[in-house]
Every structure is written in C-alpha cells, then in structure tokens.
C-alpha positions in Angstrom: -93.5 129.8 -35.1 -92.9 131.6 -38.1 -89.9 133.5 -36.6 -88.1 129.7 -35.6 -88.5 128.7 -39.6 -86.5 132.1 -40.4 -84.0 131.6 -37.5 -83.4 128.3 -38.5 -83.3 128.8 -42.3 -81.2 131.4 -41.7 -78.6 129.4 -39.3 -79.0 126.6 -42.1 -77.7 129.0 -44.9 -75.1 130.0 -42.9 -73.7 126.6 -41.9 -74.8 125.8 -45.7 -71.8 129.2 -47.0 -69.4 128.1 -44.7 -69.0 124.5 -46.3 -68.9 125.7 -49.4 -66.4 128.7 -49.1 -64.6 126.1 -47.2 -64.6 123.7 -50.2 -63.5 126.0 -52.6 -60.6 127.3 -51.0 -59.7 123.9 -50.4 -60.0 123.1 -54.2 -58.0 125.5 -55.3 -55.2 124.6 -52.9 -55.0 120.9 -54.8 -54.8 122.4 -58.2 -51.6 121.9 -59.8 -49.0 123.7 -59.0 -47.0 121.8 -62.1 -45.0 125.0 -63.9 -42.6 124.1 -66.4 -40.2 126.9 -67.0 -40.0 128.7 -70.4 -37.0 127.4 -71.3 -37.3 124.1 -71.3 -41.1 124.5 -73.0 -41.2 122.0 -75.9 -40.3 118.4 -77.1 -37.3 117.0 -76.1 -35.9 113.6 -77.9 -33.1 111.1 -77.3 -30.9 111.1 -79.8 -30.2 106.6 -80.2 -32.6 106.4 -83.0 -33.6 108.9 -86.3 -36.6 107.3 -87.0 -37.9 106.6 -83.6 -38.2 109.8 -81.2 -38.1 108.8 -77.5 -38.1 111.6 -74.9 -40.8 114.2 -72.8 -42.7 117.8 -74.0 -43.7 120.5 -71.9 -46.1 122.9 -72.1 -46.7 125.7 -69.6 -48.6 123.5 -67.0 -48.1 119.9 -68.3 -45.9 117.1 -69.3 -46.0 114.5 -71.9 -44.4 111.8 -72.8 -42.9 111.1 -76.5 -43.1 107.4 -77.7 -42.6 106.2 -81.2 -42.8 109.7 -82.2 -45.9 110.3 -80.8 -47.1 112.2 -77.8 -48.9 110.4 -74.9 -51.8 112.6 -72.8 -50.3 114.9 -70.5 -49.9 113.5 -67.0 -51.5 116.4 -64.9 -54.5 116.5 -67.3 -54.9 112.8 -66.8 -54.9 113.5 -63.1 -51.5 112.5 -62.3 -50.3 114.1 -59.1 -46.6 115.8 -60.1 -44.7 117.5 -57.5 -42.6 120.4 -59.0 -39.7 119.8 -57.2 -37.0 122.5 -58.7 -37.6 125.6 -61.4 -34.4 127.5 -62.0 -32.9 129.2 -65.1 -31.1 126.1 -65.6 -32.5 122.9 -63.7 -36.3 121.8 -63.5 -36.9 118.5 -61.4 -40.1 116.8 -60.7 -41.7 113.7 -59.4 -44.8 111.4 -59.2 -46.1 108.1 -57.7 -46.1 105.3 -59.6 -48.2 102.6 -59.2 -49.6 99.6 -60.5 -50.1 95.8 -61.1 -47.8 93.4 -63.3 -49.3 89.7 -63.5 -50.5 89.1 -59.2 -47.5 92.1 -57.8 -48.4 95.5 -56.8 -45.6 98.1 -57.1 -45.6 101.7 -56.1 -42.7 103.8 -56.1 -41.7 107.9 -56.8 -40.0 109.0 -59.9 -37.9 111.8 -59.9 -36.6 113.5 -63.7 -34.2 116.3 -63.0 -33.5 118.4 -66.6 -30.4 120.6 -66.6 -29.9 123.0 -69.5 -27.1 122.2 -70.8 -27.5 124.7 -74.0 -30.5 126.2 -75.5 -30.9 122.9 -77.8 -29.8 119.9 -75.7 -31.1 119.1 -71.7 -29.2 116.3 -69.9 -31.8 114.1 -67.7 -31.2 112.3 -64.5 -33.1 111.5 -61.5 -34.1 108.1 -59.6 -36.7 105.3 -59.1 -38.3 103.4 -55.9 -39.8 101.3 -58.0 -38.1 98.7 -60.1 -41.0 98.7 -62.6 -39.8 102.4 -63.7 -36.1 103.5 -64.4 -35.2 106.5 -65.8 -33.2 106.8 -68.9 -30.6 109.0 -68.4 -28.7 111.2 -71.4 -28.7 114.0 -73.3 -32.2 115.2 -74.9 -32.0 117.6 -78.0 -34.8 120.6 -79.0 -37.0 118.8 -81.0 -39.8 121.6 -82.7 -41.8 118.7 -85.3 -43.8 118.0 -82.1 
C-alpha cells in the first residue's frame, strides 16, 4: 500500500516536470523576437511641421510611436505581436495585425513599415496596409535625439 502512494507520487511528479519543462520552452519560443538594428536606434520625425514631431523611436527590442511630440507605449511591451520582417545594414521592415472597431465595423488588417537608411541622419519609410483604417505615411524621417 505504502509502496503504490510512492509509485504513483512518483509517476505524478513526473508527468507533473514534463508539463512544465514543456511550458517553458514553449514560452520562451513566443517571446519577441522584435530587434531593431543599431543604426536605426532612436527617434525618427517627419519633417512637414517644426512644432509638431510626427514619426516612430526604437530602442533595442521595441518600437514607439511619436505623436504631437510625444512618445506613445512601446508596441511589444503593450503586447503587440510584431513580426521582424528584414534587419540589414541598411533596410529594417516589420509588421503587425491591426484590429479594431469604428462605430458597428470590425477591421483587421497587417501593416508593414520598411525603413531604408538613406544617410546616418534621414530614413525613408514605406510599406503597405490591408486595412483601410491604417495607411502608412510614406517620406523621409530625420535623426531626431530631443526624444
């Protein structure tokens, strides 16, 4: 009797490891893999306006967007799944799912922002949208090291 509590405590933490080592390694395969390159690391701004700064900053595992000057929270810390697309010396592309409500419509769509370095100061953006809630501005983007 006491020997068939030990086999079956036994089996029981066994079964009991195996879902959590499989958990874990499961876990860390839905981390983000989001990995801005160095050089385009910073705050990037549209040139249309002085006194309003439009435009996106990157850190070394996040994005963010800049509106009104200001910088919104970064997607992937506010659980945004972004999908690092392209990292090279000269191009970094990305995209995400975009969804929502407007009044009684649903939308969902992908976004997709592809930077190219044009110098070490200015980045050109383009890229596309499923969505028509969403378009992406395209044009040159300057350094920008106040934010």
């Amino acid at each position: 009797m006491l020997l068939e509590k030990i086999f079956k405590l036994t089996v029981l933490l066994i079964v009991l490891f195996f879902f959590i080592s499989c958990s874990s390694s499961d876990d860390s395969k839905s981390e983000s893999a989001f990995a801005p390159p160095s050089w385009i690391q910073g705050a990037w701004v549209d040139n249309v306006s002085s006194s309003t700064k439009y435009g996106w900053k990157f850190d070394s595992s996040d994005k963010y967007m800049v509106m009104f000057g200001t910088l919104t929270a970064g997607y992937v810390a506010a659980g945004v799944s972004v999908t690092q697309l392209t990292s090279t010396d000269s191009e970094f592309s990305y995209s995400w799912v975009q969804e929502g409500t407007s009044g009684d419509t649903s939308f969902s769509g992908t976004v997709t922002h592809v930077f190219t370095k044009e110098t070490t100061s200015t980045v050109a953006l383009t890229g596309s949208s499923t969505t028509s809630y969403y378009s992406v501005t395209e044009g040159i983007y300057t350094k920008d090291t106040s934010l």
